[in-house]
Backbone bond lengths (Angstrom), bond angles and torsions (degrees), N, CA, C in turn:
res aa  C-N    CA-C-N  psi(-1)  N-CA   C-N-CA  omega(-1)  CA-C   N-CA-C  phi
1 X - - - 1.442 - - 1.524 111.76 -
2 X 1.375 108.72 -1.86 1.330 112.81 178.34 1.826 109.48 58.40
3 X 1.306 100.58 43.37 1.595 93.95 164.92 1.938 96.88 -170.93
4 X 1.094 119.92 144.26 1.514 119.36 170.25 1.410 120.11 -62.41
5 X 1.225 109.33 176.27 1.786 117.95 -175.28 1.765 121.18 -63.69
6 X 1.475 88.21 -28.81 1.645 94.40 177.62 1.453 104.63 -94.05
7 X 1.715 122.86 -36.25 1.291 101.93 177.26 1.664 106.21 -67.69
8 X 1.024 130.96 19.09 1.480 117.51 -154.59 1.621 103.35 -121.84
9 X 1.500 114.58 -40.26 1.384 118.63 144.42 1.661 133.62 -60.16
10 X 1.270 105.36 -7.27 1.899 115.52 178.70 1.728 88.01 -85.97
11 X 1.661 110.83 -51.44 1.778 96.20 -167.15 1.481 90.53 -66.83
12 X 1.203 130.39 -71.73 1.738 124.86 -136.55 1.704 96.77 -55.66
13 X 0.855 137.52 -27.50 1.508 162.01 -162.98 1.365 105.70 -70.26
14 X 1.576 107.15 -56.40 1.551 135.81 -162.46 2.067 83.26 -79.86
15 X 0.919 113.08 -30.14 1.449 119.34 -176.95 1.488 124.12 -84.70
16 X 1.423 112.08 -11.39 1.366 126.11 -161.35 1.250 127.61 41.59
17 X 1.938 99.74 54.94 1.915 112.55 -172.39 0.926 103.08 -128.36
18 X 1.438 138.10 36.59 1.312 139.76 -160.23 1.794 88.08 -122.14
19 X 1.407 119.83 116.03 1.560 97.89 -178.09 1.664 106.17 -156.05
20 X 1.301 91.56 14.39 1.686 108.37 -168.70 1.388 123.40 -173.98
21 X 1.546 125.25 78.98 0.934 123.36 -155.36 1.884 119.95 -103.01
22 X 0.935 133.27 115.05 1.724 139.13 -169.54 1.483 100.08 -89.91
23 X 1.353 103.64 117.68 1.479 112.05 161.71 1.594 131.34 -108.25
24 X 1.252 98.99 116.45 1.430 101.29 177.27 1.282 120.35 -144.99
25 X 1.315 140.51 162.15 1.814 135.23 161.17 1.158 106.90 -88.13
26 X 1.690 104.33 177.96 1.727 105.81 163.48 1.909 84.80 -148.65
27 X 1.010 105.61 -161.08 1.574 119.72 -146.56 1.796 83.59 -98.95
28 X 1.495 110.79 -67.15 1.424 117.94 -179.43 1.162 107.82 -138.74
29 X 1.555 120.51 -179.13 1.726 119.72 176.87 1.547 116.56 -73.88
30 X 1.637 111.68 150.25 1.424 109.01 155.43 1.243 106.60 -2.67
31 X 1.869 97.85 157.53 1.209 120.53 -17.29 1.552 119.19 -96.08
32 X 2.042 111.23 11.09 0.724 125.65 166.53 1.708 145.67 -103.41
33 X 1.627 137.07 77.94 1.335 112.33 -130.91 1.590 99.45 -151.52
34 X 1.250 131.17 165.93 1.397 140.72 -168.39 1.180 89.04 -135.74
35 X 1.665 115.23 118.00 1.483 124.60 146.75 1.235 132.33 -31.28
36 X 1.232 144.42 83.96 1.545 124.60 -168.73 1.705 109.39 -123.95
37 X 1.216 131.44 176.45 1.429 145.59 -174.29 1.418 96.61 -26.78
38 X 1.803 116.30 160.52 0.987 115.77 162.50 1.354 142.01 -68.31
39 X 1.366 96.46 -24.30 1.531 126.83 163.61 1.581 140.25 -119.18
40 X 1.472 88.54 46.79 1.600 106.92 164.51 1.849 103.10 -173.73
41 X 1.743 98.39 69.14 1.338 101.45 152.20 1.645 111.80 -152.72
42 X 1.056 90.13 -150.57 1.929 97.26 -174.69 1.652 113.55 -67.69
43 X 1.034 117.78 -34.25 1.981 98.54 169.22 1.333 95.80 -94.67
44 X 1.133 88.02 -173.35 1.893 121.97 -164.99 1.330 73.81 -120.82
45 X 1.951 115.85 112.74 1.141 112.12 151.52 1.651 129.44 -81.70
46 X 0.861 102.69 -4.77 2.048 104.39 -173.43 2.105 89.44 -83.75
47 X 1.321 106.37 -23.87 1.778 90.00 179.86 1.990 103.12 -68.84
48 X 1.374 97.35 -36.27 1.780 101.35 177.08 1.714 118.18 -53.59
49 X 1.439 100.37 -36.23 1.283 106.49 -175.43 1.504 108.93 -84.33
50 X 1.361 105.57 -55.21 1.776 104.64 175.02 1.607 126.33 -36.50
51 X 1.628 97.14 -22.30 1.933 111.07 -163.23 1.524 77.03 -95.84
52 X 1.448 127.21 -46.95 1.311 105.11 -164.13 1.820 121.86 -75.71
53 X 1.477 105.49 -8.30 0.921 128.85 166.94 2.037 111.51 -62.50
54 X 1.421 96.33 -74.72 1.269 112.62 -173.75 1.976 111.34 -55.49
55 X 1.154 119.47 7.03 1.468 134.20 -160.76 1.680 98.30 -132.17
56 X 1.147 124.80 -16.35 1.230 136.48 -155.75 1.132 130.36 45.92
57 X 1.111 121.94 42.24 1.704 119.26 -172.70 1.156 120.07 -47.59
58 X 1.278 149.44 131.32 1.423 158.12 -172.97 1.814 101.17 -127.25
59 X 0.926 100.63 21.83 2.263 84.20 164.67 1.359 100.54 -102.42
60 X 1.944 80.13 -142.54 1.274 95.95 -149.80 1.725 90.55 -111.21
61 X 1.454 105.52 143.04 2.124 111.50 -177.18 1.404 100.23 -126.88
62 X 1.348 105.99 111.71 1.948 93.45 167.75 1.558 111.08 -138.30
63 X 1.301 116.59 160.28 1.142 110.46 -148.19 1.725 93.66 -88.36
64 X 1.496 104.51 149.77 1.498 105.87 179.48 1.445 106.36 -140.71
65 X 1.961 100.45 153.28 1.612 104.48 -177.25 1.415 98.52 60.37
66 X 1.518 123.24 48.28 1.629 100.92 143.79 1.176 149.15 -44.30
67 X 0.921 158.22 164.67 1.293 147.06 165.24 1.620 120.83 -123.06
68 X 1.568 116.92 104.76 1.737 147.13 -144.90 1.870 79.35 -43.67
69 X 1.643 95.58 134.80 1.677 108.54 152.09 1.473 108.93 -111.61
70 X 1.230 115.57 167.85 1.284 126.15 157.40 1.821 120.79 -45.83
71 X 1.222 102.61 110.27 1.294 94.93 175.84 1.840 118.77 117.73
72 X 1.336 95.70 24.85 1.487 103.55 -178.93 1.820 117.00 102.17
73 X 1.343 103.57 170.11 2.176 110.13 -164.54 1.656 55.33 -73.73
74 X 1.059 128.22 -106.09 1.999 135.13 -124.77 1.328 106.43 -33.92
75 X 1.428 137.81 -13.87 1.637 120.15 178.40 0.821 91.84 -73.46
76 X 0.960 139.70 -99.68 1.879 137.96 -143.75 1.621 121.84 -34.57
77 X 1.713 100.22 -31.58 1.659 113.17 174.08 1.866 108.72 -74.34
78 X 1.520 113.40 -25.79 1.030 126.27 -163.17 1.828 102.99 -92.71
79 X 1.350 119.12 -25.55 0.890 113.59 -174.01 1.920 106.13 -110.63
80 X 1.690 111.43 3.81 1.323 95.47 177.52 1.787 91.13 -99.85
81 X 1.327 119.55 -34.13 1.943 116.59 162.20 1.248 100.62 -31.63
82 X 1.331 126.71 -77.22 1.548 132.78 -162.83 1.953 110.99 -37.52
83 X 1.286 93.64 -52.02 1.739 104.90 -157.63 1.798 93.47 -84.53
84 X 1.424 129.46 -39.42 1.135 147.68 177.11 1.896 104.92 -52.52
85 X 1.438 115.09 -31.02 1.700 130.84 164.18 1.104 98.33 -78.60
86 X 1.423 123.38 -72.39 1.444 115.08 -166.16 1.597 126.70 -31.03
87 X 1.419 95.40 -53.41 1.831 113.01 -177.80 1.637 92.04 -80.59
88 X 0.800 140.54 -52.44 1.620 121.11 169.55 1.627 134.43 -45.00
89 X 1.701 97.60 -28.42 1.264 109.28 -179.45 1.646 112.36 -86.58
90 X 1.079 110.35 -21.70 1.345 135.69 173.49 1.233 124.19 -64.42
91 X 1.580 126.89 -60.28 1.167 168.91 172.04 2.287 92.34 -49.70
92 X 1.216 98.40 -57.05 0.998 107.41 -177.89 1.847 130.18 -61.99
93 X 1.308 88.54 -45.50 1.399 116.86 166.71 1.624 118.03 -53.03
94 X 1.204 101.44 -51.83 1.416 125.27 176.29 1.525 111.07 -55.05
95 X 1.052 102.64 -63.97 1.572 115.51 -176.58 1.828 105.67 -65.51
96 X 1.035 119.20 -22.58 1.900 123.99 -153.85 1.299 123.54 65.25
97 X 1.312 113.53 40.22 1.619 136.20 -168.10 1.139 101.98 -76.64
Protein backbone atom coordinates (compact mmCIF):
# COMPACT_ATOMS: atom_id res chain seq x y z
CA UNK A 1 0.00 0.00 0.00
CA UNK A 2 3.00 1.94 0.01
CA UNK A 3 2.62 3.26 3.54
CA UNK A 4 3.24 1.37 7.12
CA UNK A 5 0.70 0.13 9.74
CA UNK A 6 0.67 3.30 11.71
CA UNK A 7 0.74 5.52 8.72
CA UNK A 8 -2.11 3.38 7.54
CA UNK A 9 -4.34 3.74 10.62
CA UNK A 10 -3.69 7.86 10.62
CA UNK A 11 -5.30 7.72 6.77
CA UNK A 12 -8.27 5.18 7.30
CA UNK A 13 -8.85 7.10 10.63
CA UNK A 14 -8.32 10.54 8.91
CA UNK A 15 -11.27 8.92 6.77
CA UNK A 16 -13.53 7.77 9.47
CA UNK A 17 -13.03 3.81 8.28
CA UNK A 18 -11.47 2.58 11.10
CA UNK A 19 -14.48 0.59 12.81
CA UNK A 20 -13.12 -2.81 13.61
CA UNK A 21 -9.89 -3.44 14.53
CA UNK A 22 -8.01 -7.32 14.69
CA UNK A 23 -5.08 -7.70 16.72
CA UNK A 24 -2.50 -9.95 16.19
CA UNK A 25 1.57 -10.44 15.59
CA UNK A 26 3.41 -12.54 13.18
CA UNK A 27 7.07 -13.65 13.52
CA UNK A 28 8.32 -11.20 10.54
CA UNK A 29 6.84 -9.31 7.47
CA UNK A 30 5.29 -10.70 4.28
CA UNK A 31 5.19 -12.65 2.43
CA UNK A 32 6.41 -15.19 4.73
CA UNK A 33 5.16 -15.34 8.56
CA UNK A 34 3.74 -17.29 11.70
CA UNK A 35 1.11 -15.65 13.76
CA UNK A 36 2.46 -15.50 17.19
CA UNK A 37 1.56 -13.65 20.73
CA UNK A 38 0.83 -10.16 20.82
CA UNK A 39 3.84 -9.47 22.52
CA UNK A 40 6.55 -11.38 21.07
CA UNK A 41 6.60 -10.66 17.33
CA UNK A 42 7.76 -8.30 14.61
CA UNK A 43 5.78 -4.91 15.40
CA UNK A 44 5.80 -3.11 18.50
CA UNK A 45 2.26 -3.47 19.41
CA UNK A 46 1.80 -0.58 22.11
CA UNK A 47 3.08 1.87 18.87
CA UNK A 48 -0.42 0.31 17.13
CA UNK A 49 -2.28 1.10 20.11
CA UNK A 50 -0.73 4.52 21.01
CA UNK A 51 -1.64 5.68 17.07
CA UNK A 52 -4.92 4.20 17.72
CA UNK A 53 -5.10 6.02 20.74
CA UNK A 54 -3.68 9.33 19.42
CA UNK A 55 -6.48 9.12 16.33
CA UNK A 56 -9.14 8.31 18.78
CA UNK A 57 -10.44 5.20 17.74
CA UNK A 58 -13.77 4.35 19.28
CA UNK A 59 -14.64 0.63 17.71
CA UNK A 60 -14.49 -2.46 18.16
CA UNK A 61 -10.49 -4.47 18.84
CA UNK A 62 -10.48 -8.18 19.41
CA UNK A 63 -7.86 -10.31 19.56
CA UNK A 64 -7.38 -12.66 16.49
CA UNK A 65 -5.39 -15.94 15.47
CA UNK A 66 -4.45 -16.78 18.96
CA UNK A 67 -2.04 -18.97 19.44
CA UNK A 68 -3.30 -22.35 21.96
CA UNK A 69 -1.68 -22.03 25.71
CA UNK A 70 -1.62 -24.57 28.12
CA UNK A 71 -4.72 -24.86 29.75
CA UNK A 72 -7.63 -24.62 27.36
CA UNK A 73 -8.89 -22.31 23.66
CA UNK A 74 -9.85 -19.28 26.47
CA UNK A 75 -6.15 -18.65 27.79
CA UNK A 76 -4.62 -17.28 25.04
CA UNK A 77 -8.02 -15.14 24.24
CA UNK A 78 -7.90 -14.27 27.96
CA UNK A 79 -4.49 -13.31 28.08
CA UNK A 80 -4.31 -11.32 24.62
CA UNK A 81 -7.85 -9.13 26.28
CA UNK A 82 -5.73 -8.69 29.37
CA UNK A 83 -2.37 -7.30 27.68
CA UNK A 84 -4.58 -5.68 24.70
CA UNK A 85 -6.06 -3.26 28.17
CA UNK A 86 -2.90 -2.93 29.50
CA UNK A 87 -1.33 -1.13 26.30
CA UNK A 88 -4.61 0.70 25.93
CA UNK A 89 -4.63 1.74 29.43
CA UNK A 90 -1.25 2.91 29.04
CA UNK A 91 -1.44 4.49 25.73
CA UNK A 92 -4.15 6.43 27.37
CA UNK A 93 -2.46 7.58 30.34
CA UNK A 94 0.26 8.80 28.30
CA UNK A 95 -1.64 10.85 26.09
CA UNK A 96 -4.27 12.30 29.17
CA UNK A 97 -7.03 10.41 27.42
Amino acid sequence: MGMDVLDAIRYFAGQNKLFKIHIRNINQPLPHFVETFIDNGFMDMYKIMRTLAEVKFDGVMIPDHVPEMVGGPHVGYAYSIAYMKAMRDRAYAELKL
